[in-house]
C-alpha positions as CSV (number, residue, x, y, z in Angstrom):
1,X,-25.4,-60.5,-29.7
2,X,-27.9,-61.3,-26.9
3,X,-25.1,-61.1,-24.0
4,X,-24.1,-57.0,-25.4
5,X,-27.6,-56.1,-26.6
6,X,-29.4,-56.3,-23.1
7,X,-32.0,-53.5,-22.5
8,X,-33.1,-53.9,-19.2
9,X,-29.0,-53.7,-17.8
10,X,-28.4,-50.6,-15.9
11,X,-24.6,-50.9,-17.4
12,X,-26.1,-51.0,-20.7
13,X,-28.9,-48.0,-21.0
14,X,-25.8,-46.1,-19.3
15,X,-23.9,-46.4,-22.5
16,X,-25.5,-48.9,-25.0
17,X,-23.4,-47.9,-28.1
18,X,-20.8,-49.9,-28.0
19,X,-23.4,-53.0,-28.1
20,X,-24.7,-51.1,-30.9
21,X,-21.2,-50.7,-32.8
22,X,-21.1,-54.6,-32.4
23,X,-24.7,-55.5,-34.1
24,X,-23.9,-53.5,-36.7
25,X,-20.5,-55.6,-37.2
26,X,-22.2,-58.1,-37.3
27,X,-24.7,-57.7,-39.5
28,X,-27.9,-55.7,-41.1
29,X,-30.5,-57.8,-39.2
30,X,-30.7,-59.8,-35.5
31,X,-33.8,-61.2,-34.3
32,X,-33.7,-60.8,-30.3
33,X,-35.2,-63.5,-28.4
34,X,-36.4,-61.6,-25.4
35,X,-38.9,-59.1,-27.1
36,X,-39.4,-61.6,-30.4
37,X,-38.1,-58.6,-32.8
38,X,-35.7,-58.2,-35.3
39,X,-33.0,-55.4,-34.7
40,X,-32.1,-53.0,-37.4
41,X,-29.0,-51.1,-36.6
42,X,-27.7,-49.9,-40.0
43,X,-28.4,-46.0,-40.3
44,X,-29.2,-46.4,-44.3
45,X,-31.6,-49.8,-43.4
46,X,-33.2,-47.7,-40.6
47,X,-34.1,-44.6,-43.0
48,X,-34.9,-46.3,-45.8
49,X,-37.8,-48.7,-43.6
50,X,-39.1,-45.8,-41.7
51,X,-40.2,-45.0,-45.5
52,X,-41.1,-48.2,-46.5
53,X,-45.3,-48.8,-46.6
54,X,-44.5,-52.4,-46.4
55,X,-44.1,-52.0,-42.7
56,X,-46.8,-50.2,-40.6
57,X,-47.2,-48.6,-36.9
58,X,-50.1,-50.8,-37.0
59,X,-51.8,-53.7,-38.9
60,X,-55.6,-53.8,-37.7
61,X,-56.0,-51.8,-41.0
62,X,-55.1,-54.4,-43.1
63,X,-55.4,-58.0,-41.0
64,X,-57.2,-59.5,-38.2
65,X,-54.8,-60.4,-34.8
66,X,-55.6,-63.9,-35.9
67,X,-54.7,-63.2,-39.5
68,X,-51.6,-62.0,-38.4
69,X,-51.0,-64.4,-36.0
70,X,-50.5,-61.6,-33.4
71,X,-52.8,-62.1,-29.8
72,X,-55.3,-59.5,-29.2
73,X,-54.3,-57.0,-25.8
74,X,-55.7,-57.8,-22.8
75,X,-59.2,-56.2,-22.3
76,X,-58.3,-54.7,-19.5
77,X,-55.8,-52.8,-21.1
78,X,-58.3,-51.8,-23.4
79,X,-58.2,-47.9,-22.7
80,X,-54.9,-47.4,-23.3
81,X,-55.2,-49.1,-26.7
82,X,-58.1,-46.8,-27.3
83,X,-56.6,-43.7,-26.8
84,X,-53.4,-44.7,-28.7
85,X,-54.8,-46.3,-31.5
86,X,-56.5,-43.5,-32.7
87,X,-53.6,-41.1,-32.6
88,X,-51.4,-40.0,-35.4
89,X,-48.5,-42.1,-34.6
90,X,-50.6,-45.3,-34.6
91,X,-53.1,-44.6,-37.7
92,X,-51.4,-45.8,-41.2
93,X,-53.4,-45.1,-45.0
94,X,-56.2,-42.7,-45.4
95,X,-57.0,-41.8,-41.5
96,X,-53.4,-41.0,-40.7
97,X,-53.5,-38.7,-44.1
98,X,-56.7,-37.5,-42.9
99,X,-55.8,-36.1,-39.3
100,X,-52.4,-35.2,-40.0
101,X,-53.8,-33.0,-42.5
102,X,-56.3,-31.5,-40.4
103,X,-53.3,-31.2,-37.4
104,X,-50.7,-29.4,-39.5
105,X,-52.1,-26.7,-40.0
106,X,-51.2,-25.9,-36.6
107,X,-47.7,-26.3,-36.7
108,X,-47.2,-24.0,-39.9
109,X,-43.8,-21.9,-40.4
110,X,-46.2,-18.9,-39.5
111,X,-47.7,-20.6,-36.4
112,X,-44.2,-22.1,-34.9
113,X,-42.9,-18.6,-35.5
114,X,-45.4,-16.5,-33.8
115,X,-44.7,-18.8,-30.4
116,X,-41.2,-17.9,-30.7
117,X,-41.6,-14.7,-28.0
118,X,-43.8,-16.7,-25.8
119,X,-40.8,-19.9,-26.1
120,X,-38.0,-17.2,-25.9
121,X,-40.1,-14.8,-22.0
122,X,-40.7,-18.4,-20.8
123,X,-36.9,-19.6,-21.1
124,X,-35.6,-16.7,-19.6
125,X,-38.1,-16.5,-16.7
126,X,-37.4,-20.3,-15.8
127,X,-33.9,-20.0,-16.5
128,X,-33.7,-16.6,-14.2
129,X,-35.8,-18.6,-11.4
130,X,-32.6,-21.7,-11.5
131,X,-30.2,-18.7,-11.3
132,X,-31.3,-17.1,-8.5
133,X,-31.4,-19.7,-6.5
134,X,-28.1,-21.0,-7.5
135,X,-29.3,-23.9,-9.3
136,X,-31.7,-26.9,-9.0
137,X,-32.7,-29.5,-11.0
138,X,-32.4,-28.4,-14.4
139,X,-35.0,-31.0,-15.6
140,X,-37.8,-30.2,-12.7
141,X,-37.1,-26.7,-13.0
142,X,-36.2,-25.6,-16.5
143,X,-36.5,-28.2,-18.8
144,X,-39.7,-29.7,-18.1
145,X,-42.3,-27.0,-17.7
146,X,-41.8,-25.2,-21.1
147,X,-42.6,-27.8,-23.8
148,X,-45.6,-28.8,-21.2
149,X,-46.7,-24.8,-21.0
150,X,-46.5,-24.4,-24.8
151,X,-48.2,-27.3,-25.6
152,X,-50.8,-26.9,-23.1
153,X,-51.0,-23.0,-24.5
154,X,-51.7,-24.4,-28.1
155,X,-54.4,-27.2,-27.0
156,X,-56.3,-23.9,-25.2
157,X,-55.5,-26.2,-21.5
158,X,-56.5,-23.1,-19.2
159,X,-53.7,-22.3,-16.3
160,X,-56.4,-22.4,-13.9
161,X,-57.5,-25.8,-14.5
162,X,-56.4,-28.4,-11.7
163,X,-55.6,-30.8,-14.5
164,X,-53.2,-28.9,-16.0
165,X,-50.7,-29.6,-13.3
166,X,-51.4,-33.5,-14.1
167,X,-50.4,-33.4,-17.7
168,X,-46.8,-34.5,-17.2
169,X,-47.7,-37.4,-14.9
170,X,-50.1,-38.6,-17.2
171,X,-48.0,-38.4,-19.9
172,X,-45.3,-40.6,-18.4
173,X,-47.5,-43.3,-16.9
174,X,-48.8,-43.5,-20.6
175,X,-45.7,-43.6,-22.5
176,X,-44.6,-46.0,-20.0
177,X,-46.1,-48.5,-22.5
178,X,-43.7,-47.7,-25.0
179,X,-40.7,-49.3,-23.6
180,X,-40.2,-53.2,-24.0
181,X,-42.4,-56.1,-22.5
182,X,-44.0,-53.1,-20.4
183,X,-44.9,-55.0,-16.9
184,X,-48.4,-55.3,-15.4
185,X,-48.3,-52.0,-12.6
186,X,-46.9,-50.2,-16.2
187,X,-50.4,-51.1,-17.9
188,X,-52.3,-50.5,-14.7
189,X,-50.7,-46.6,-14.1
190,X,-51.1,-46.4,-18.3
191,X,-55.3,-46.9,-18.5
192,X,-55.8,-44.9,-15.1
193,X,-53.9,-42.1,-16.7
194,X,-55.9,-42.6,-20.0
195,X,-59.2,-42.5,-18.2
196,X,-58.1,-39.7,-16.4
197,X,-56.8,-38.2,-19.1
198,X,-59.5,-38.7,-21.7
199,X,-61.8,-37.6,-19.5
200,X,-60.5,-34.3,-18.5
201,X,-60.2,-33.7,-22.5
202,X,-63.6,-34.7,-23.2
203,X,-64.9,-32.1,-20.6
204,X,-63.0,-29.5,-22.0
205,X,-63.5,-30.6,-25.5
206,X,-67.6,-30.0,-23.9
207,X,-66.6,-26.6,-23.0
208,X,-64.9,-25.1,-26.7
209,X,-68.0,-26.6,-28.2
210,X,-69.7,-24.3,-26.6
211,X,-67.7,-21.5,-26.1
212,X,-64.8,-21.4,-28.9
213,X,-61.2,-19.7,-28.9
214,X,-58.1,-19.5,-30.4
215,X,-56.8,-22.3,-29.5
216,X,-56.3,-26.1,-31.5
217,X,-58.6,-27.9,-29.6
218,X,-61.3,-25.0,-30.6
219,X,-60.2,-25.4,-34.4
220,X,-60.4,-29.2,-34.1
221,X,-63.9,-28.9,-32.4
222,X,-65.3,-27.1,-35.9
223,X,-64.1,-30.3,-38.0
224,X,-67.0,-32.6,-39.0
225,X,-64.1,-35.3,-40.2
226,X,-62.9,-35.8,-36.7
227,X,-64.4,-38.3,-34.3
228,X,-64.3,-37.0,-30.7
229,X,-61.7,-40.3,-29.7
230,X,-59.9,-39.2,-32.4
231,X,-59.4,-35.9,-31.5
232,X,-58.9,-36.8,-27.8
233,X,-55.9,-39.2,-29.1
234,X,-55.0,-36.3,-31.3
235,X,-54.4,-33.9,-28.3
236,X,-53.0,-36.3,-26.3
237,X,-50.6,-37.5,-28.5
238,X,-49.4,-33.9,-29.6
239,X,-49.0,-33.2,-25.6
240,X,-46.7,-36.7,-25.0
241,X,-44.9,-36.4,-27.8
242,X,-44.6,-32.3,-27.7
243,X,-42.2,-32.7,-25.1
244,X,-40.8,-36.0,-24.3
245,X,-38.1,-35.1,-26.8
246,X,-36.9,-31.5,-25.7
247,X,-37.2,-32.5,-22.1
248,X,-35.1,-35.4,-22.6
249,X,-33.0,-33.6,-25.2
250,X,-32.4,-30.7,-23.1
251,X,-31.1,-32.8,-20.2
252,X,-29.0,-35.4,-21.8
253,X,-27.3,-32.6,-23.7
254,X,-26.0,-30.3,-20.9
255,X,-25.0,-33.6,-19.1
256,X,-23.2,-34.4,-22.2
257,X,-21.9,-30.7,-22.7
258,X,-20.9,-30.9,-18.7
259,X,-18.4,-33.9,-19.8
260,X,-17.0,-32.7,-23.1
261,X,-15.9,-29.2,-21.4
262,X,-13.7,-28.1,-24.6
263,X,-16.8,-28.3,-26.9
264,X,-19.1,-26.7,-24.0
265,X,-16.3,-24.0,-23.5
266,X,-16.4,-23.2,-27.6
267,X,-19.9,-23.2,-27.8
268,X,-19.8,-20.5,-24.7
269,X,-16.9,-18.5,-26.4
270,X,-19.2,-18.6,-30.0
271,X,-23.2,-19.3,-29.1
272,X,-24.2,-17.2,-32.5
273,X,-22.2,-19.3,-34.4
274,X,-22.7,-22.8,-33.2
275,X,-25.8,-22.7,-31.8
276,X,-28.0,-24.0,-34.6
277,X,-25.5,-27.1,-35.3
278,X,-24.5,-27.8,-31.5
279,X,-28.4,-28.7,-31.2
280,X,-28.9,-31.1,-34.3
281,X,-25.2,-32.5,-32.8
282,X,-27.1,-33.0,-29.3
283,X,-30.2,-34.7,-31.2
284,X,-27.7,-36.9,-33.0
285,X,-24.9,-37.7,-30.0
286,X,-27.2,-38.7,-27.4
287,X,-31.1,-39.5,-28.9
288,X,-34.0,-39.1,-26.8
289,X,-35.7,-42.0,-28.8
290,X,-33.6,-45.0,-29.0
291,X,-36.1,-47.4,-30.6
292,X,-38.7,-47.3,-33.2
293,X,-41.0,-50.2,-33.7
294,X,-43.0,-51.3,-37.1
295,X,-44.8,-54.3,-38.1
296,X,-44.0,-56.1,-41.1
297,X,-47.2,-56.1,-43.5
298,X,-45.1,-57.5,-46.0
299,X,-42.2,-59.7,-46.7
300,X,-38.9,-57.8,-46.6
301,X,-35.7,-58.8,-47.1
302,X,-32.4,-57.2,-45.8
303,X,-29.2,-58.5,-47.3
304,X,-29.4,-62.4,-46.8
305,X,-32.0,-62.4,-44.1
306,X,-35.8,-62.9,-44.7
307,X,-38.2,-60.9,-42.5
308,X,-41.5,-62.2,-42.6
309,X,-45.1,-60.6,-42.6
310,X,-46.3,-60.8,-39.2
311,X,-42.7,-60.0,-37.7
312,X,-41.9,-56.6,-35.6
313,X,-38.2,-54.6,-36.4
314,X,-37.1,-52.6,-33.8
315,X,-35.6,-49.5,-35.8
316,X,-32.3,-48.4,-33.4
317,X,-32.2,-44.4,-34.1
318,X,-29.5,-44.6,-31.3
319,X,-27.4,-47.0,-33.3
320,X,-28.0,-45.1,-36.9
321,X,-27.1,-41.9,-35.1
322,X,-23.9,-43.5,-34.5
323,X,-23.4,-45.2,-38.1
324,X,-19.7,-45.2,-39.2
325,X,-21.4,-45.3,-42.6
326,X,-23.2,-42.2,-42.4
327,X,-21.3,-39.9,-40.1
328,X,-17.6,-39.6,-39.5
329,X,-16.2,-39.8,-35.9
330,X,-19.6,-40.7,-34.6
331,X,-18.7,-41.1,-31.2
332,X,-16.9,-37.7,-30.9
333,X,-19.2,-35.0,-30.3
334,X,-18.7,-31.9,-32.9
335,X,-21.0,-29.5,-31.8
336,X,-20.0,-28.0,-35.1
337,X,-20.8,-30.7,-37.4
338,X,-22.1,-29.6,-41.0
339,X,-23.3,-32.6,-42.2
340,X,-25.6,-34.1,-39.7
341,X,-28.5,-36.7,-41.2
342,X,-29.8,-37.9,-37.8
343,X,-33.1,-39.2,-37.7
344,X,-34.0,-38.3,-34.4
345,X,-37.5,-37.0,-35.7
346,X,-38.4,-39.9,-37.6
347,X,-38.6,-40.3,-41.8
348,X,-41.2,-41.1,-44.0
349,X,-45.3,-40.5,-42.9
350,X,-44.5,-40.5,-39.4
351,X,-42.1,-37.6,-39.3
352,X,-42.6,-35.8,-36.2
353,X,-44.8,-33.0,-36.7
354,X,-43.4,-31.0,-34.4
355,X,-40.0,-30.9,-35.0
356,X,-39.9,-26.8,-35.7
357,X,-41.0,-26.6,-32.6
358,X,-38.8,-28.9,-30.5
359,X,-35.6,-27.3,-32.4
360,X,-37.1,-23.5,-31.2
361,X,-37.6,-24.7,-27.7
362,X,-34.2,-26.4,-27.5
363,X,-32.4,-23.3,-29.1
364,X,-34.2,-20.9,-26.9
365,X,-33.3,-23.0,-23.5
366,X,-29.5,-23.4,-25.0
367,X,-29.3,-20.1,-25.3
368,X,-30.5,-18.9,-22.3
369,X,-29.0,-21.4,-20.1
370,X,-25.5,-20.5,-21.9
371,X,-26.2,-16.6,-21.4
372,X,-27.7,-16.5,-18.8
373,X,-26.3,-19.4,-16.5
374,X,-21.7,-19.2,-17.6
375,X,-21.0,-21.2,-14.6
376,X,-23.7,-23.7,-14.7
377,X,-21.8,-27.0,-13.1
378,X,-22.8,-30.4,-12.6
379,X,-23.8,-31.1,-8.6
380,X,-24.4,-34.3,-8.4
381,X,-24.0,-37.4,-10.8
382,X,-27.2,-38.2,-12.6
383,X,-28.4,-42.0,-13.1
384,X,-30.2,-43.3,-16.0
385,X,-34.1,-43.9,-16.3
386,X,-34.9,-47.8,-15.8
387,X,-36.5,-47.2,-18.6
388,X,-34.7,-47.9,-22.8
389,X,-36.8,-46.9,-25.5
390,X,-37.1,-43.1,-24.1
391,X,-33.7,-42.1,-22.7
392,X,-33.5,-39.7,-19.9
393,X,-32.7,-39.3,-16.4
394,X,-34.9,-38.7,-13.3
395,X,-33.1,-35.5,-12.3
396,X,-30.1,-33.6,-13.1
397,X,-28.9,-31.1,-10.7
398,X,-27.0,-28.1,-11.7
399,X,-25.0,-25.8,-9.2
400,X,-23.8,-21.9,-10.4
């Protein structure tokens, strides 16, 4: 399995599921030498462990690094660890049920509605602005900067602010860490942009303490059960994870619509109708996250294979998106699929909060983009981030 699965292969992150069709051939469980972690391709193993509290997105909570015979990071990595150990996606027990309490409340039916006319003016003027000049670079120009404005709009991140501008850059130097055996520059760019970072939100945390708004980071400001790191991780993670998935999910899915013309040429012909399943389709087809990593806290066992406490699975989402067993024709794209259990967003505790959201950004780009933009062609051929774990593509260029 080594020689197919091979994540740092330009020829694989271009197309890794056929690797993925043969791990789950040949079996339920694979430890990978490379990274030292078992892979998990099975769709049915992958939800069921996302809800299992034997495994954790952390283990400080319950052992030592000696008592789990893990080595402690570097100290001079020791910002970045900061920052992302205290967010939501790394807390596990009563902290994680603690601030994810706290944090839902902004992302309430009510609240993701009432952003839908600020989602909907900002797709069409950035879509407008790509079609009047004929195209661009439908990532740079279109789908990066609304998830980044409508995040920044909920955390109260003014538009006059300097910083605002750096929020994307900081952002991917930090989730830079995310992919596998992350190298030494990677670490380096990741604690600059968490000093950076944390200290731009610690100044403006200053400033809502003293004079409050509307906005989240106001609201968080006004609860005595949240640290200031914590609610610095908080922010931070809600902006990096607020958008890495419906930039990357509005890319790879009009370069996938691009190539499957008939189904791009339906969903043109019929956008009322199909809309609403051609996105979960997208979410499924192509995932934005292709690897989910957990801990082992306790002894598990899948099929005949013993994974030991102490061990790290890498949960493939881009492999159970693709599961024979769950989905039939995986590998054709049916933007019109009914039955559609992907598990883009995650299961279990860590479901991604703000899932609403991403889906209402994604439909509101679709839509405008397929309105406003018929003729949208491909003008050059995109190449694939270096990166695996988060799959997108440096630029796509789009031509009217």
């Amino acid at each position: 399995m080594d020689a197919s699965f091979d994540p740092w292969s330009p020829a694989f992150i271009a197309d890794p599921y056929p690797a993925y069709a043969e791990l789950r051939a040949a079996g339920r469980a694979h430890w990978y030498g490379p990274t030292r972690q078992w892979l998990i391709p099975h769709h049915e193993d992958v939800s069921a462990l996302l809800r299992d509290r034997r495994l954790g997105r952390t283990y400080t909570h319950r052992f030592t690094h000696e008592e789990f015979g893990r080595t402690a990071p570097p100290a001079a990595h020791e910002p970045f660890h900061t920052l992302n150990d205290h967010g939501l996606l790394d807390l596990e027990a009563g902290d994680h049920t603690r601030i994810r309490r706290l944090v839902s409340k902004a992302f309430t039916p009510r609240t993701v509605e009432n952003l839908a006319p600020t989602v909907r003016r900002l797709a069409a003027e950035l879509v407008g602005g790509l079609v009047e000049r004929g195209g661009g670079d439908l990532l740079a120009d279109v789908a990066e900067p609304l998830p980044v404005a409508v995040i920044a709009e909920m955390l109260g991140v003014p538009e006059e602010d300097e910083e605002r501008r750096m929020l994307r850059p900081w952002s991917a130097d930090i989730c830079g860490m995310f992919e596998l055996n992350p190298s030494e520059e990677t670490a380096r760019r990741a604690v600059r942009a968490s000093l950076d970072f944390s200290a731009y939100l610690r100044e403006l945390i200053g400033r809502r303490r003293k004079d409050p708004g509307e906005d989240l980071i106001s609201g968080l400001v006004g609860v005595e059960e949240l640290t200031e790191q914590e609610m610095i991780s908080t922010c931070v993670l809600l902006l990096n994870a607020g958008h890495e998935a419906t930039v990357n999910t509005t890319v790879n899915g009009w370069w996938t619509l691009l190539r499957h013309p008939e189904q791009l040429a339906a969903l043109r012909a019929d956008p009322a109708g199909l809309l609403s399943t051609a996105v979960e389709e997208i979410l499924r087809y192509d995932t934005p996250l292709q690897m989910f990593e957990r801990w082992v806290l306790d002894d598990i066992e899948l099929g005949d294979v013993r994974i030991p406490r102490g061990s790290e699975v890498a949960l493939l989402f881009g492999s159970a998106n693709r599961d024979p067993a769950r989905f039939t024709d995986p590998d054709v794209l049916d933007l019109a699929r009914a039955e559609n259990p992907h598990i883009t967003f995650g299961a279990g505790i860590h479901y991604c909060l703000g899932a609403p959201l991403a889906r209402m950004e994604l439909t509101a780009l679709f839509a405008e983009l397929l309105t406003s933009a018929p003729t949208l062609r491909l003008a050059a051929e995109p190449e694939w981030n270096p990166g695996y774990v988060i799959r997108g593509v440096p630029e796509l260029l789009v031509e009217l």
